[in-house]
C-alpha positions in Angstrom: 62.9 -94.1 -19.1 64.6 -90.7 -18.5 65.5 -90.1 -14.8 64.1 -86.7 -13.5 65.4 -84.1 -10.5 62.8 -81.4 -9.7 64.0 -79.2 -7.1 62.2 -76.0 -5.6 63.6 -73.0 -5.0 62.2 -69.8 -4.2 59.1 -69.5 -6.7 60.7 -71.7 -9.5 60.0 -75.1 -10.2 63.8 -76.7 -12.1 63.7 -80.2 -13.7 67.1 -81.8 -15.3 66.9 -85.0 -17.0 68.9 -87.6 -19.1 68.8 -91.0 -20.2 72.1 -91.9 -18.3 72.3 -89.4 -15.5 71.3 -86.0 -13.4 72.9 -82.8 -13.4 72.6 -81.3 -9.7 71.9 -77.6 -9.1 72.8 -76.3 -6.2 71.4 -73.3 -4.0 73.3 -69.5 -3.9 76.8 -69.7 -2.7 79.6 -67.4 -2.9 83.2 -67.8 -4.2 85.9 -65.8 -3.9 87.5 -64.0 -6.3 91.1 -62.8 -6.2 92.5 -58.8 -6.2 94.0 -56.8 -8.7 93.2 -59.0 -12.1 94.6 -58.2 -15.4 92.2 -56.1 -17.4 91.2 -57.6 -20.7 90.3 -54.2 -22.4 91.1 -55.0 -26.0 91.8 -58.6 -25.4 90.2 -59.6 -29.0 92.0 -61.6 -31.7 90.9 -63.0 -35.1 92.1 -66.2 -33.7 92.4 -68.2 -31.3 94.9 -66.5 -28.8 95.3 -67.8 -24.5 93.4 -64.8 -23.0 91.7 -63.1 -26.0 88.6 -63.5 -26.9 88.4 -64.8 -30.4 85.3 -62.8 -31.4 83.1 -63.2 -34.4 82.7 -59.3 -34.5 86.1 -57.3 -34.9 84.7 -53.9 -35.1 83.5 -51.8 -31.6 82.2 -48.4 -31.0 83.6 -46.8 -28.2 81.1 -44.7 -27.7 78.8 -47.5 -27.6 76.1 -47.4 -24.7 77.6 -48.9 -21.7 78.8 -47.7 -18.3 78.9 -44.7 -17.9 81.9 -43.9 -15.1 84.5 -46.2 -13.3 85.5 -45.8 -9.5 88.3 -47.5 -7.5 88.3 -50.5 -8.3 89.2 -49.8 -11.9 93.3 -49.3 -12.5 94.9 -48.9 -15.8 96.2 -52.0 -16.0 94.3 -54.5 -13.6 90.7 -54.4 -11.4 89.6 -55.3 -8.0 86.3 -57.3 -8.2 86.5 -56.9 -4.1 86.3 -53.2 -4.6 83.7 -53.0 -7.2 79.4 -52.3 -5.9 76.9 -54.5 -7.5 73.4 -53.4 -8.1 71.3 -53.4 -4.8 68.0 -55.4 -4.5 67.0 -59.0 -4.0 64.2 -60.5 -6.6 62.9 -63.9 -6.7 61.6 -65.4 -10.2 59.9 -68.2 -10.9 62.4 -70.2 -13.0 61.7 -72.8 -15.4 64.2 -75.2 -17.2 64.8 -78.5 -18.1 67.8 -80.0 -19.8 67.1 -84.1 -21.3 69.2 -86.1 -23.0 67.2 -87.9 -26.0 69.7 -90.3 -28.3 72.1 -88.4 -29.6 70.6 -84.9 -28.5 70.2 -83.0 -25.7 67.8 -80.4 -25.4 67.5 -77.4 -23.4 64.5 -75.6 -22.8 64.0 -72.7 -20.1 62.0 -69.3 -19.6 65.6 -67.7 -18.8 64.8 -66.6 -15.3 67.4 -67.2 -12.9 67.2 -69.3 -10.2 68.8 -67.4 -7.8 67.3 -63.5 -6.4 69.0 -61.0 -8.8 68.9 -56.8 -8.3 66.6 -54.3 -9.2 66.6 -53.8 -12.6 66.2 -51.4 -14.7 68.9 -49.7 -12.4 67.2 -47.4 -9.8 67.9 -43.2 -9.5 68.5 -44.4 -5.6 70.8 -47.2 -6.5 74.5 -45.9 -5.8 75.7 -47.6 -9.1 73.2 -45.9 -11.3 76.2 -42.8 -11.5 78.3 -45.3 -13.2 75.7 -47.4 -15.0 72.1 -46.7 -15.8 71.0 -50.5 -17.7 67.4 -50.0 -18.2 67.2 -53.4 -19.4 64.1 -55.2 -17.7 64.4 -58.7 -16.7 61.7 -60.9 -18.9 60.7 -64.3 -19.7 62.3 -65.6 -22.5 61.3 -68.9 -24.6 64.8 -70.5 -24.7 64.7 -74.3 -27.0 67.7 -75.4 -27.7 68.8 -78.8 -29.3 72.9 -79.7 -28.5 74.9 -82.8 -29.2 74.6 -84.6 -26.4 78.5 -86.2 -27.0 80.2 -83.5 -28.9 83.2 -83.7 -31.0 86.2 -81.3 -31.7 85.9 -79.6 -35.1 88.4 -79.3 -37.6 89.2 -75.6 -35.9 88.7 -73.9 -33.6 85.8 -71.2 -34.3 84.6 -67.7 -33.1 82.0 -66.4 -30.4 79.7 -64.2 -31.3 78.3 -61.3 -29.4 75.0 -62.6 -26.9 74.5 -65.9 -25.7 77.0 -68.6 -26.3 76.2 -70.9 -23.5 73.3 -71.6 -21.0 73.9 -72.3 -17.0 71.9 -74.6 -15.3 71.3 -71.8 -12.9 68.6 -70.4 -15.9 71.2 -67.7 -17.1 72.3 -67.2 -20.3 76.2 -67.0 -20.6 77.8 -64.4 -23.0 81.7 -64.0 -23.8 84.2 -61.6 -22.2 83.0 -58.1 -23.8 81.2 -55.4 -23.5 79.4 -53.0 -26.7 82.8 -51.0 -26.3 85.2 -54.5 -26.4 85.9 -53.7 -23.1 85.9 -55.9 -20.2 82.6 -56.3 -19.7 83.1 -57.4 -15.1 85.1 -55.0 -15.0 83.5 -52.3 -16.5 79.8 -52.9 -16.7 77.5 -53.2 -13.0 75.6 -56.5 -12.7 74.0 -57.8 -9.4 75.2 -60.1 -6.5 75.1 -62.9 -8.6 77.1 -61.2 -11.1 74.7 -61.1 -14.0 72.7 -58.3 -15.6 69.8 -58.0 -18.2 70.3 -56.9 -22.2 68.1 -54.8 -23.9 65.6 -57.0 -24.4 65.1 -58.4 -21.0 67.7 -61.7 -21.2 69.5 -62.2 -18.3 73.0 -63.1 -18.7 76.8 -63.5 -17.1 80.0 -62.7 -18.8 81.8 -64.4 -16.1 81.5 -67.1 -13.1 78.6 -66.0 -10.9 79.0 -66.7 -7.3 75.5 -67.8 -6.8 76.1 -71.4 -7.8 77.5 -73.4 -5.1 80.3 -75.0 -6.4 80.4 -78.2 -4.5 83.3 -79.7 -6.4 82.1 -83.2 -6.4 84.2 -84.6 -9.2 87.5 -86.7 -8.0 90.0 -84.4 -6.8 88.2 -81.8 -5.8 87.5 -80.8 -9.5 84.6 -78.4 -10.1 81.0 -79.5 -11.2 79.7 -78.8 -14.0 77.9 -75.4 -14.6 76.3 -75.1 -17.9 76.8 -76.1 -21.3 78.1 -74.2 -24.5 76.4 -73.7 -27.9 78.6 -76.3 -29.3 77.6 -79.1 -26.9 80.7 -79.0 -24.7 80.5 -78.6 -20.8 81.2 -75.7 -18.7 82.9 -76.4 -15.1 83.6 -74.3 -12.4 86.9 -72.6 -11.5 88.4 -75.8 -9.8 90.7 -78.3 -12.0 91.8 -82.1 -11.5 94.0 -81.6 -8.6 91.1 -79.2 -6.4 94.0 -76.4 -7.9 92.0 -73.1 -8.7 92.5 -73.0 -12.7 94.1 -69.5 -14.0 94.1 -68.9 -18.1 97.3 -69.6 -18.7 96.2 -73.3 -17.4 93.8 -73.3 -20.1 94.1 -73.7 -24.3 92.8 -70.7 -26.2 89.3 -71.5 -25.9 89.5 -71.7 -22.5 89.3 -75.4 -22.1 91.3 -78.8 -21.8 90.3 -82.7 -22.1 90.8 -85.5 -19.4 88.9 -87.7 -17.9 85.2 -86.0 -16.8 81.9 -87.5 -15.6 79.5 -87.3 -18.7 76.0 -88.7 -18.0 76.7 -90.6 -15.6 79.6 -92.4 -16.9 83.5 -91.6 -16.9 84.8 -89.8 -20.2 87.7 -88.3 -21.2 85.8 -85.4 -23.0 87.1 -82.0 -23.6 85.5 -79.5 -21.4 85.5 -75.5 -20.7 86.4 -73.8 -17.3 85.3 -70.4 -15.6 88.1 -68.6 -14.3 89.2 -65.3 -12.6 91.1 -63.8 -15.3 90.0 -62.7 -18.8 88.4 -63.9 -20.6 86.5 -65.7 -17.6 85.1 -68.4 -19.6 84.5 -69.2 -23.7 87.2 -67.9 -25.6 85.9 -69.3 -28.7 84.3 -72.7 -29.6 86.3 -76.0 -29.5 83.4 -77.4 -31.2 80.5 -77.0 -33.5 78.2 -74.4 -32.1 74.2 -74.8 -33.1 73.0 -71.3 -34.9 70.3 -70.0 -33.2 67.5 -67.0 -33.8 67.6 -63.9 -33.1 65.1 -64.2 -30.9 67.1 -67.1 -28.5 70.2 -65.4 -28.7 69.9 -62.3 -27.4 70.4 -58.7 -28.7 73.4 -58.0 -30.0 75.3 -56.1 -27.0 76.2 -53.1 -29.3 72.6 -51.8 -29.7 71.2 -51.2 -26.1 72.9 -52.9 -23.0 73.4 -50.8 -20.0 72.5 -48.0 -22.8 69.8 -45.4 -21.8 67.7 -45.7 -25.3 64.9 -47.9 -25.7 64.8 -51.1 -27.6 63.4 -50.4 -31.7 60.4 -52.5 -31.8 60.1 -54.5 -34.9 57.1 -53.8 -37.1 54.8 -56.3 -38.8 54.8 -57.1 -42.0 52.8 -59.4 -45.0 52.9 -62.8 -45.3 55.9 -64.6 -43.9 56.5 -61.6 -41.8 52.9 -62.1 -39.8 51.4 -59.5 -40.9 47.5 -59.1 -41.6 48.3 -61.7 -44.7 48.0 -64.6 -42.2 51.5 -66.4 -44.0 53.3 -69.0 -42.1 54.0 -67.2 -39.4 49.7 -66.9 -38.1 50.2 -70.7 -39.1 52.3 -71.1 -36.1 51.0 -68.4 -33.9 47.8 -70.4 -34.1 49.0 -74.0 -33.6 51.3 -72.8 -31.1 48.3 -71.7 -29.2 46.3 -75.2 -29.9 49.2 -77.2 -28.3 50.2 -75.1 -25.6 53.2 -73.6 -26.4 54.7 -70.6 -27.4 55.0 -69.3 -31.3 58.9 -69.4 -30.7 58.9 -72.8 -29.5 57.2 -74.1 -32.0 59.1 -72.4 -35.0 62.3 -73.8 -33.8 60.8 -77.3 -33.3 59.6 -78.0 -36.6 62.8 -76.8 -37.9 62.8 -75.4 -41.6 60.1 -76.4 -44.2 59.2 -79.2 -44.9 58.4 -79.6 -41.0 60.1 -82.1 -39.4 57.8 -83.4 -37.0 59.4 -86.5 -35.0 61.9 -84.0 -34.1 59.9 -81.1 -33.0 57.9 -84.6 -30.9 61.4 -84.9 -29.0 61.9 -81.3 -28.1 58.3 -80.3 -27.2 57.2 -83.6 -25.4 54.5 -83.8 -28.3 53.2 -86.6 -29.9 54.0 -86.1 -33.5 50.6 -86.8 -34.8 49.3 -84.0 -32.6 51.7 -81.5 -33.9 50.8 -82.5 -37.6 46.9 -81.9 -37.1 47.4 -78.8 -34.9 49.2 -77.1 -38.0 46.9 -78.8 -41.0 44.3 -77.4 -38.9 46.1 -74.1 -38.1 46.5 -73.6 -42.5 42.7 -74.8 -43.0 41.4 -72.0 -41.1 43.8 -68.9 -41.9 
Protein backbone atom coordinates (compact mmCIF):
# COMPACT_ATOMS: atom_id res chain seq x y z
CA UNK A 1 0.00 0.00 0.00
CA UNK A 2 1.22 3.55 -0.84
CA UNK A 3 2.28 5.63 2.25
CA UNK A 4 0.57 9.05 2.30
CA UNK A 5 1.74 12.75 3.95
CA UNK A 6 -1.16 15.27 4.03
CA UNK A 7 -0.04 18.36 5.45
CA UNK A 8 -2.10 21.73 5.92
CA UNK A 9 -1.08 24.92 5.16
CA UNK A 10 -2.88 28.02 4.85
CA UNK A 11 -6.11 27.03 2.83
CA UNK A 12 -4.50 24.06 0.90
CA UNK A 13 -4.74 20.58 1.53
CA UNK A 14 -0.97 18.83 -0.05
CA UNK A 15 -0.69 14.95 -0.24
CA UNK A 16 2.78 13.23 -1.55
CA UNK A 17 2.87 9.65 -1.82
CA UNK A 18 5.01 6.62 -3.11
CA UNK A 19 5.30 2.98 -2.82
CA UNK A 20 8.78 3.24 -1.05
CA UNK A 21 8.93 6.62 0.49
CA UNK A 22 7.56 10.43 1.29
CA UNK A 23 8.73 13.60 -0.05
CA UNK A 24 8.50 16.31 2.80
CA UNK A 25 7.40 19.90 2.09
CA UNK A 26 8.28 22.27 4.22
CA UNK A 27 6.73 25.74 5.26
CA UNK A 28 8.06 29.47 3.73
CA UNK A 29 11.70 30.11 4.53
CA UNK A 30 14.12 32.39 3.20
CA UNK A 31 17.67 31.89 1.68
CA UNK A 32 20.08 34.04 0.88
CA UNK A 33 21.18 34.94 -2.17
CA UNK A 34 24.63 36.43 -2.91
CA UNK A 35 25.48 40.19 -4.57
CA UNK A 36 26.49 41.23 -7.77
CA UNK A 37 25.80 37.86 -9.97
CA UNK A 38 26.83 37.52 -13.46
CA UNK A 39 24.04 38.42 -15.86
CA UNK A 40 22.99 35.72 -18.23
CA UNK A 41 21.60 38.09 -20.89
CA UNK A 42 22.16 36.09 -24.02
CA UNK A 43 23.36 33.11 -22.23
CA UNK A 44 21.70 30.59 -25.03
CA UNK A 45 23.57 27.97 -26.97
CA UNK A 46 22.38 25.27 -29.47
CA UNK A 47 24.10 22.93 -27.16
CA UNK A 48 24.85 22.04 -24.18
CA UNK A 49 27.25 24.76 -22.84
CA UNK A 50 28.15 25.24 -18.40
CA UNK A 51 25.97 28.45 -17.93
CA UNK A 52 23.86 28.68 -21.14
CA UNK A 53 20.81 27.68 -21.44
CA UNK A 54 20.45 25.11 -24.16
CA UNK A 55 17.10 26.25 -25.46
CA UNK A 56 14.74 24.63 -27.81
CA UNK A 57 13.83 28.07 -29.27
CA UNK A 58 16.85 30.10 -30.87
CA UNK A 59 15.08 33.07 -32.10
CA UNK A 60 13.82 36.16 -29.54
CA UNK A 61 12.19 39.44 -30.05
CA UNK A 62 13.54 42.07 -28.26
CA UNK A 63 10.86 43.94 -28.23
CA UNK A 64 8.93 41.18 -26.88
CA UNK A 65 6.47 42.11 -23.91
CA UNK A 66 8.34 42.03 -20.80
CA UNK A 67 9.58 44.54 -18.21
CA UNK A 68 9.37 47.48 -18.96
CA UNK A 69 12.39 49.57 -17.00
CA UNK A 70 15.44 48.38 -14.81
CA UNK A 71 16.56 50.27 -11.62
CA UNK A 72 19.74 49.76 -9.41
CA UNK A 73 20.09 46.70 -9.04
CA UNK A 74 20.61 46.05 -12.71
CA UNK A 75 24.56 46.63 -13.95
CA UNK A 76 25.85 45.90 -17.29
CA UNK A 77 27.54 43.13 -16.57
CA UNK A 78 26.16 41.55 -13.12
CA UNK A 79 22.80 42.11 -10.72
CA UNK A 80 22.00 42.50 -7.16
CA UNK A 81 19.05 40.30 -6.26
CA UNK A 82 19.44 42.20 -2.64
CA UNK A 83 18.74 45.42 -4.47
CA UNK A 84 15.91 44.35 -6.55
CA UNK A 85 11.69 45.09 -5.17
CA UNK A 86 9.36 42.26 -5.48
CA UNK A 87 5.80 42.66 -6.11
CA UNK A 88 3.95 43.74 -2.77
CA UNK A 89 0.92 41.70 -1.43
CA UNK A 90 0.50 38.44 0.48
CA UNK A 91 -2.27 35.87 -0.98
CA UNK A 92 -3.13 32.59 0.35
CA UNK A 93 -4.49 29.74 -2.21
CA UNK A 94 -5.83 26.67 -1.64
CA UNK A 95 -3.25 24.28 -3.08
CA UNK A 96 -3.82 20.94 -4.24
CA UNK A 97 -1.14 18.24 -5.33
CA UNK A 98 -0.14 14.90 -5.04
CA UNK A 99 2.88 13.18 -6.42
CA UNK A 100 2.66 8.76 -6.21
CA UNK A 101 4.82 6.51 -7.20
CA UNK A 102 2.93 3.53 -9.10
CA UNK A 103 5.53 0.71 -10.70
CA UNK A 104 7.55 2.14 -12.82
CA UNK A 105 5.71 5.63 -12.96
CA UNK A 106 5.19 8.44 -10.96
CA UNK A 107 2.51 10.70 -11.41
CA UNK A 108 1.96 14.16 -10.60
CA UNK A 109 -1.15 15.84 -10.45
CA UNK A 110 -1.88 19.42 -8.94
CA UNK A 111 -4.25 22.58 -9.50
CA UNK A 112 -0.88 24.66 -9.76
CA UNK A 113 -1.49 27.01 -6.85
CA UNK A 114 1.35 27.58 -4.67
CA UNK A 115 1.62 26.60 -1.43
CA UNK A 116 3.08 29.45 -0.09
CA UNK A 117 1.19 33.48 -0.11
CA UNK A 118 2.38 35.03 -3.42
CA UNK A 119 1.73 39.01 -4.51
CA UNK A 120 -0.95 40.74 -5.90
CA UNK A 121 -1.23 39.96 -9.33
CA UNK A 122 -2.15 41.33 -12.06
CA UNK A 123 0.53 44.01 -10.84
CA UNK A 124 -1.26 46.90 -9.16
CA UNK A 125 -1.16 50.96 -10.48
CA UNK A 126 -0.13 51.43 -6.56
CA UNK A 127 2.44 48.75 -6.62
CA UNK A 128 6.06 50.49 -6.88
CA UNK A 129 7.25 47.81 -9.37
CA UNK A 130 4.30 48.33 -11.81
CA UNK A 131 6.92 51.42 -13.42
CA UNK A 132 9.13 48.69 -14.33
CA UNK A 133 6.72 45.72 -14.94
CA UNK A 134 3.03 45.78 -15.49
CA UNK A 135 2.29 41.43 -15.67
CA UNK A 136 -1.34 41.39 -15.98
CA UNK A 137 -1.19 37.78 -15.75
CA UNK A 138 -3.88 36.51 -13.15
CA UNK A 139 -3.03 33.70 -10.97
CA UNK A 140 -5.55 30.58 -11.87
CA UNK A 141 -6.18 27.03 -11.29
CA UNK A 142 -4.64 24.86 -13.58
CA UNK A 143 -5.37 21.00 -14.12
CA UNK A 144 -1.66 19.86 -14.04
CA UNK A 145 -1.41 15.40 -14.78
CA UNK A 146 1.63 14.40 -15.40
CA UNK A 147 3.07 10.80 -15.68
CA UNK A 148 7.31 10.68 -15.12
CA UNK A 149 9.58 7.72 -14.81
CA UNK A 150 9.72 7.10 -11.52
CA UNK A 151 13.81 5.82 -11.99
CA UNK A 152 14.97 7.66 -14.94
CA UNK A 153 17.76 7.02 -17.10
CA UNK A 154 20.36 9.23 -18.99
CA UNK A 155 19.60 9.47 -22.70
CA UNK A 156 21.91 9.08 -25.49
CA UNK A 157 22.31 13.14 -25.35
CA UNK A 158 21.71 15.55 -23.80
CA UNK A 159 18.51 17.50 -25.04
CA UNK A 160 16.89 21.07 -25.17
CA UNK A 161 14.37 23.04 -22.88
CA UNK A 162 11.74 24.53 -24.18
CA UNK A 163 10.13 27.73 -23.35
CA UNK A 164 7.21 27.21 -20.22
CA UNK A 165 7.19 24.59 -17.77
CA UNK A 166 10.01 22.15 -17.65
CA UNK A 167 9.73 20.98 -14.14
CA UNK A 168 7.18 20.96 -11.27
CA UNK A 169 8.13 21.96 -7.37
CA UNK A 170 6.59 20.28 -4.74
CA UNK A 171 5.81 23.71 -3.45
CA UNK A 172 2.73 23.60 -6.42
CA UNK A 173 4.78 25.86 -8.82
CA UNK A 174 5.65 25.23 -12.07
CA UNK A 175 9.40 25.67 -12.95
CA UNK A 176 10.46 27.33 -16.22
CA UNK A 177 14.19 27.77 -17.56
CA UNK A 178 16.48 30.82 -17.28
CA UNK A 179 14.74 33.29 -19.91
CA UNK A 180 12.65 35.67 -20.47
CA UNK A 181 10.27 36.55 -24.10
CA UNK A 182 13.46 38.80 -24.86
CA UNK A 183 16.28 35.78 -23.91
CA UNK A 184 17.12 37.83 -21.28
CA UNK A 185 17.57 36.99 -17.75
CA UNK A 186 14.43 36.43 -16.79
CA UNK A 187 15.41 37.28 -12.15
CA UNK A 188 17.02 39.68 -13.24
CA UNK A 189 14.94 41.42 -15.43
CA UNK A 190 11.39 40.48 -14.99
CA UNK A 191 9.39 41.33 -11.15
CA UNK A 192 8.04 38.28 -9.42
CA UNK A 193 6.88 38.23 -5.72
CA UNK A 194 8.58 37.28 -2.32
CA UNK A 195 8.63 33.87 -3.26
CA UNK A 196 10.21 34.72 -6.37
CA UNK A 197 7.62 33.51 -8.81
CA UNK A 198 5.19 35.21 -11.12
CA UNK A 199 2.10 34.23 -13.21
CA UNK A 200 2.17 33.83 -17.41
CA UNK A 201 -0.47 34.86 -19.52
CA UNK A 202 -2.64 32.37 -18.87
CA UNK A 203 -2.73 32.36 -15.16
CA UNK A 204 0.25 29.51 -14.44
CA UNK A 205 2.32 30.34 -11.79
CA UNK A 206 5.90 29.66 -12.16
CA UNK A 207 9.79 30.29 -10.99
CA UNK A 208 12.73 30.69 -13.28
CA UNK A 209 14.91 30.31 -10.34
CA UNK A 210 15.18 28.95 -6.52
CA UNK A 211 12.36 30.48 -4.60
CA UNK A 212 13.16 31.25 -1.09
CA UNK A 213 9.84 30.13 0.23
CA UNK A 214 10.81 26.51 0.54
CA UNK A 215 12.63 25.80 3.60
CA UNK A 216 15.59 24.06 2.65
CA UNK A 217 16.18 21.91 5.61
CA UNK A 218 19.15 20.10 4.06
CA UNK A 219 18.39 16.71 5.47
CA UNK A 220 20.45 14.61 3.20
CA UNK A 221 24.08 13.38 4.64
CA UNK A 222 26.38 16.19 4.65
CA UNK A 223 24.31 18.79 4.83
CA UNK A 224 23.24 18.28 1.11
CA UNK A 225 19.98 20.01 -0.02
CA UNK A 226 16.46 18.18 -0.21
CA UNK A 227 14.96 17.63 -2.85
CA UNK A 228 12.61 20.37 -4.51
CA UNK A 229 10.83 19.24 -7.38
CA UNK A 230 11.16 17.15 -10.24
CA UNK A 231 12.01 17.77 -14.05
CA UNK A 232 9.97 16.75 -17.22
CA UNK A 233 12.41 14.01 -17.74
CA UNK A 234 11.99 12.33 -14.41
CA UNK A 235 15.15 13.51 -12.75
CA UNK A 236 15.15 15.35 -9.34
CA UNK A 237 15.60 18.88 -8.56
CA UNK A 238 17.70 19.77 -5.15
CA UNK A 239 18.26 22.79 -3.51
CA UNK A 240 21.37 24.97 -3.64
CA UNK A 241 23.40 22.88 -1.11
CA UNK A 242 25.85 19.91 -2.45
CA UNK A 243 27.47 16.72 -0.77
CA UNK A 244 29.82 18.54 1.50
CA UNK A 245 26.79 21.25 2.99
CA UNK A 246 29.15 23.54 0.16
CA UNK A 247 26.73 26.10 -1.48
CA UNK A 248 26.92 24.72 -5.32
CA UNK A 249 27.95 27.56 -7.96
CA UNK A 250 27.53 26.59 -11.94
CA UNK A 251 30.77 25.96 -12.65
CA UNK A 252 30.21 22.99 -9.98
CA UNK A 253 27.69 21.75 -12.16
CA UNK A 254 27.73 19.79 -15.91
CA UNK A 255 25.91 21.68 -18.62
CA UNK A 256 22.63 20.76 -17.64
CA UNK A 257 23.08 21.92 -14.45
CA UNK A 258 23.38 18.61 -12.75
CA UNK A 259 25.78 15.75 -11.42
CA UNK A 260 25.33 11.95 -10.14
CA UNK A 261 26.35 10.53 -6.69
CA UNK A 262 24.94 8.88 -4.28
CA UNK A 263 21.14 10.47 -3.37
CA UNK A 264 18.12 9.26 -1.36
CA UNK A 265 15.50 8.00 -3.98
CA UNK A 266 12.24 6.72 -2.46
CA UNK A 267 13.44 5.93 0.34
CA UNK A 268 16.37 4.07 -0.51
CA UNK A 269 20.12 5.16 -1.22
CA UNK A 270 20.92 5.70 -5.12
CA UNK A 271 23.52 6.97 -6.97
CA UNK A 272 21.17 8.78 -9.46
CA UNK A 273 21.99 11.76 -11.39
CA UNK A 274 20.17 14.77 -10.08
CA UNK A 275 19.78 18.69 -10.95
CA UNK A 276 20.60 21.61 -8.56
CA UNK A 277 19.28 25.31 -8.05
CA UNK A 278 21.88 27.74 -7.87
CA UNK A 279 22.64 31.49 -7.61
CA UNK A 280 24.13 32.09 -10.93
CA UNK A 281 22.62 31.67 -14.41
CA UNK A 282 21.03 29.69 -15.52
CA UNK A 283 19.62 28.98 -11.77
CA UNK A 284 18.46 25.65 -12.53
CA UNK A 285 17.67 23.29 -15.88
CA UNK A 286 20.10 23.95 -18.46
CA UNK A 287 18.72 21.35 -20.67
CA UNK A 288 17.56 17.75 -20.05
CA UNK A 289 19.97 15.00 -18.99
CA UNK A 290 17.17 12.79 -19.68
CA UNK A 291 14.10 11.98 -21.56
CA UNK A 292 11.53 14.64 -21.01
CA UNK A 293 7.60 13.58 -21.33
CA UNK A 294 5.76 15.94 -24.10
CA UNK A 295 3.10 17.59 -22.71
CA UNK A 296 -0.07 19.77 -24.07
CA UNK A 297 -0.44 22.96 -24.62
CA UNK A 298 -2.61 23.26 -22.16
CA UNK A 299 -0.17 21.74 -19.08
CA UNK A 300 2.71 23.47 -20.24
CA UNK A 301 2.03 26.84 -20.20
CA UNK A 302 2.01 29.71 -22.77
CA UNK A 303 4.76 30.05 -24.57
CA UNK A 304 6.64 33.15 -22.74
CA UNK A 305 6.97 35.14 -26.10
CA UNK A 306 3.18 35.82 -26.48
CA UNK A 307 2.04 37.60 -23.26
CA UNK A 308 4.14 37.40 -19.97
CA UNK A 309 4.60 40.50 -18.02
CA UNK A 310 3.07 41.96 -21.54
CA UNK A 311 0.18 44.47 -21.29
CA UNK A 312 -2.08 42.61 -24.14
CA UNK A 313 -4.65 40.23 -23.38
CA UNK A 314 -4.49 36.57 -23.89
CA UNK A 315 -6.21 35.51 -27.79
CA UNK A 316 -8.96 33.26 -26.79
CA UNK A 317 -9.17 30.20 -28.81
CA UNK A 318 -12.43 29.75 -30.73
CA UNK A 319 -14.42 26.56 -31.12
CA UNK A 320 -14.59 24.61 -33.82
CA UNK A 321 -16.51 21.19 -35.46
CA UNK A 322 -15.91 17.88 -34.48
CA UNK A 323 -12.66 17.04 -32.92
CA UNK A 324 -12.25 20.69 -32.11
CA UNK A 325 -15.65 20.62 -29.66
CA UNK A 326 -17.53 22.48 -31.51
CA UNK A 327 -21.49 22.17 -31.86
CA UNK A 328 -20.54 18.68 -33.82
CA UNK A 329 -20.37 16.95 -30.42
CA UNK A 330 -16.78 14.96 -31.85
CA UNK A 331 -14.50 13.48 -29.31
CA UNK A 332 -13.83 16.22 -27.58
CA UNK A 333 -18.06 16.58 -26.02
CA UNK A 334 -17.12 12.78 -25.55
CA UNK A 335 -14.74 13.77 -22.89
CA UNK A 336 -16.29 16.93 -21.75
CA UNK A 337 -19.16 14.70 -20.82
CA UNK A 338 -17.47 11.64 -19.15
CA UNK A 339 -15.14 13.98 -17.52
CA UNK A 340 -18.21 15.41 -15.87
CA UNK A 341 -19.77 11.72 -14.94
CA UNK A 342 -16.53 10.78 -13.11
CA UNK A 343 -15.62 13.86 -11.53
CA UNK A 344 -12.85 15.20 -13.16
CA UNK A 345 -11.87 17.70 -15.37
CA UNK A 346 -11.97 17.42 -19.49
CA UNK A 347 -8.06 17.97 -19.31
CA UNK A 348 -7.51 15.33 -17.00
CA UNK A 349 -9.23 12.98 -18.60
CA UNK A 350 -7.82 13.58 -22.14
CA UNK A 351 -4.38 13.04 -20.91
CA UNK A 352 -5.39 9.86 -18.98
CA UNK A 353 -6.71 7.86 -21.66
CA UNK A 354 -3.77 8.83 -23.67
CA UNK A 355 -4.21 8.68 -27.63
CA UNK A 356 -6.92 6.58 -29.29
CA UNK A 357 -7.56 3.61 -28.83
CA UNK A 358 -8.02 4.65 -25.02
CA UNK A 359 -5.81 3.11 -22.77
CA UNK A 360 -7.80 2.58 -19.77
CA UNK A 361 -5.68 0.65 -16.97
CA UNK A 362 -3.42 3.51 -17.41
CA UNK A 363 -5.73 6.41 -17.24
CA UNK A 364 -7.10 3.79 -13.73
CA UNK A 365 -3.45 4.63 -12.35
CA UNK A 366 -3.37 8.25 -12.86
CA UNK A 367 -6.96 9.20 -11.94
CA UNK A 368 -7.47 6.75 -8.94
CA UNK A 369 -10.40 5.27 -11.25
CA UNK A 370 -11.44 1.96 -11.53
CA UNK A 371 -10.97 1.10 -15.13
CA UNK A 372 -14.29 -0.40 -15.69
CA UNK A 373 -15.78 2.87 -14.55
CA UNK A 374 -13.87 4.92 -17.01
CA UNK A 375 -14.89 2.49 -19.90
CA UNK A 376 -18.72 2.91 -19.20
CA UNK A 377 -18.55 6.63 -18.41
CA UNK A 378 -17.20 7.16 -22.03
CA UNK A 379 -19.48 4.30 -23.94
CA UNK A 380 -22.03 6.13 -22.21
CA UNK A 381 -20.65 9.65 -22.88
CA UNK A 382 -20.65 8.50 -27.18
CA UNK A 383 -24.26 6.73 -26.77
CA UNK A 384 -25.80 9.99 -25.89
CA UNK A 385 -23.93 12.72 -28.08
Amino acid sequence: MPQILERNFPKSKIFLWSATSILVIAGSAGSALGHDLPLGDGNISSQPKVGFVFSCQQRFNPNAPGARASGDWLGKTTWDPSKKPYVEGSVNWPAEISITRTGEKRIVKSNNLPTHPTGVFPIQRNDPVYKYDRNNGRITAQDILIELPAVPKIAASPSCVAMGMIGFSITNAAMYNALDARGDDAPAHEMQDRCSGHPQQTGQYHYHNMTPCFDDRRSEPGGHSDQIGYALDGFGVFGIFGENGEKLKTADLDACHGHAHTIRWDGERRDLYHYHMTDEYPYSIGCYMGTPVKLPASLSGRPQGQGEGGDRPPRRRQGGQGGQGGPGGGPQQVISTAAAELGVSPQQLRQAVGAPPPDFQRASQMLGIPAATIRQAMQKARRDR
